[in-house]
Structure formats: C-alpha cells, structure tokens
DOKOLMI-703809 format. One record per residue (C-alpha): residue number from 0; residue in three letters; x, y, z. Coordinates in Angstrom, 2 decimals, padded with zeros to 5 digits. Example, Ala and Ser with C-alpha at 12.3 -4.5 7.8 and 13.67 -1.06 7.14 Angstrom:
+-----+------+---------+---------+---------+
!  nr ! rest !       u !       v !       w !
+-----+------+---------+---------+---------+
!   0 !  ALA !  012.30 ! -004.50 !  007.80 !
!   1 !  SER !  013.67 ! -001.06 !  007.14 !
+-----+------+---------+---------+---------+
//
This chain:
+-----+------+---------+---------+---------+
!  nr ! rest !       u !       v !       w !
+-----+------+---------+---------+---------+
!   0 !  UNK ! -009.38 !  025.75 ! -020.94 !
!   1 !  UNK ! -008.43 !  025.18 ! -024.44 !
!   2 !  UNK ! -005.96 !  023.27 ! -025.72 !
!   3 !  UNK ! -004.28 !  023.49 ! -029.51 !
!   4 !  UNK ! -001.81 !  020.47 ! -030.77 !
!   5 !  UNK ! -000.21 !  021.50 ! -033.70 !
!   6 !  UNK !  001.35 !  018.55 ! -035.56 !
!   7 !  UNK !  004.01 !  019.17 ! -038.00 !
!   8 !  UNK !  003.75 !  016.32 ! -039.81 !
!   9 !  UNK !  007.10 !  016.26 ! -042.20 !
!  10 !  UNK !  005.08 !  015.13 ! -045.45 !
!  11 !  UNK !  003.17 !  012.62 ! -043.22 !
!  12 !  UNK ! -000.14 !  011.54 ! -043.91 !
!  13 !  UNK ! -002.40 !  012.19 ! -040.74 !
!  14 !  UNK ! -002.98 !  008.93 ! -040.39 !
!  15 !  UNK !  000.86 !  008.41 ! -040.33 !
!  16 !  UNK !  001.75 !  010.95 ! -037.94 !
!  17 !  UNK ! -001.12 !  009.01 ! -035.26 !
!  18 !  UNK !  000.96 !  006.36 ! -035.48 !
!  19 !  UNK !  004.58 !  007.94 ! -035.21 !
!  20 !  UNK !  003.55 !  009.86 ! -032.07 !
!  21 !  UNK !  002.17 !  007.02 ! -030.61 !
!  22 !  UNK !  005.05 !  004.72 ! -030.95 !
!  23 !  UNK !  007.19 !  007.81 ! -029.61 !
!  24 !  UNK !  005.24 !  007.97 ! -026.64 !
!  25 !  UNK !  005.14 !  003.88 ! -026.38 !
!  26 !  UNK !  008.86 !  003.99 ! -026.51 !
!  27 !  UNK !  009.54 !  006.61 ! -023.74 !
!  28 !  UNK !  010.69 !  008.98 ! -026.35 !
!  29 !  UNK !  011.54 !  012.48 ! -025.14 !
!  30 !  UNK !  011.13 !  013.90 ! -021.61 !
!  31 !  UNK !  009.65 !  011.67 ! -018.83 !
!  32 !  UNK !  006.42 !  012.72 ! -017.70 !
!  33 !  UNK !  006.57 !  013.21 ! -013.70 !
!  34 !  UNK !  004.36 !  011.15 ! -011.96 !
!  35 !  UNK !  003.21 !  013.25 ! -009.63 !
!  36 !  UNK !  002.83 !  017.65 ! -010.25 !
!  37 !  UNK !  006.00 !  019.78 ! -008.86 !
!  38 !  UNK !  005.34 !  021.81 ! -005.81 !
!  39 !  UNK !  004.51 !  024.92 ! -006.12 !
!  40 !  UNK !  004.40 !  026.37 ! -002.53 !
!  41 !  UNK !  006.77 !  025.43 !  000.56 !
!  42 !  UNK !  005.03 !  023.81 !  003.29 !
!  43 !  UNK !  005.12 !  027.49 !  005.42 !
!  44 !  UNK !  003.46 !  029.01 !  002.76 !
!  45 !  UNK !  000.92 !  026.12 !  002.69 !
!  46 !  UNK !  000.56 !  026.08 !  006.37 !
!  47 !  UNK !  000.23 !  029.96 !  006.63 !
!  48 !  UNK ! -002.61 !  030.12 !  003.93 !
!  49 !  UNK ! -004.35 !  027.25 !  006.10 !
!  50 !  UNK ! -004.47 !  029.59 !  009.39 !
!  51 !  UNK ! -005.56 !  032.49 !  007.70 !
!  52 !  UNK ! -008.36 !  030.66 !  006.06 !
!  53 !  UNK ! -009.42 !  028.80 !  009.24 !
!  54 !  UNK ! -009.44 !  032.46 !  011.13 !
!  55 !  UNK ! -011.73 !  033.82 !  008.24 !
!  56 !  UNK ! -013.95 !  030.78 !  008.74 !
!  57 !  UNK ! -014.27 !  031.52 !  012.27 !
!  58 !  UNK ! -015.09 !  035.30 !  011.79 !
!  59 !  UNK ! -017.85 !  033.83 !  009.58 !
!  60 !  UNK ! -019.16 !  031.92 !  011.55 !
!  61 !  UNK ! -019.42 !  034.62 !  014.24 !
!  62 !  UNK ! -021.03 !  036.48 !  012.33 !
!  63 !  UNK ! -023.60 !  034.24 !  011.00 !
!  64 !  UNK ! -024.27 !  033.63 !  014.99 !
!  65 !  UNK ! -024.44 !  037.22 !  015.58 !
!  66 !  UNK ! -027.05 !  037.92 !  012.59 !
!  67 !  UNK ! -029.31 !  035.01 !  013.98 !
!  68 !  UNK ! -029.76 !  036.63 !  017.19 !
+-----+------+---------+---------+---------+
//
C-alpha cells in the first residue's frame, strides 16, 4: 500500500507547515477520528460467511482423510 500526503503549504516553509499540522491535530481540529473502524458487514452476513467457511474446512479435512487411506 502506498500512501501520498500532499501538503499545500500556503507560502509555508516545510518546517512551518510540521508544526501547523501538528498543533491542528493537538487541538482536535477537523473531523474526530473514530476510535474504533465502522462496520462493514451485519452480523448475518458475518455469521453466514463463518458457516460456509467451517463447512469448507470440514470437506477438507475429509478429504485429506480420504487421500491418506
């Protein structure tokens, strides 16, 4: 993953513009940051997944007990 910050730094010097977006973030400028990530999937999508992959692991391992014989 890459990640690009550009800083538009309104005849700032870099060393300036450090500082300015530091003291916004200090001072809760801007939106909150969450502390915890949103949900992305409802619990009986989450649950659903969670079957199916315990029925694939199962066939797996069926087979894997099949091959060894």
């Amino acid at each position: 993953m890459t990640l690009l910050i550009v800083g538009i730094t309104h005849g700032r010097t870099k060393e300036g513009w450090y500082q300015w977006v530091k003291d916004r973030v200090k001072n809760d400028h801007g939106y909150k940051t969450p502390s915890t990530p949103p949900r992305l999937y409802p619990e009986s999508r989450l649950k659903s997944y969670q079957a199916r992959r315990e029925a694939l692991d199962a066939r797996e391992k069926e087979k894997m007990k099949a091959a060894v014989k």
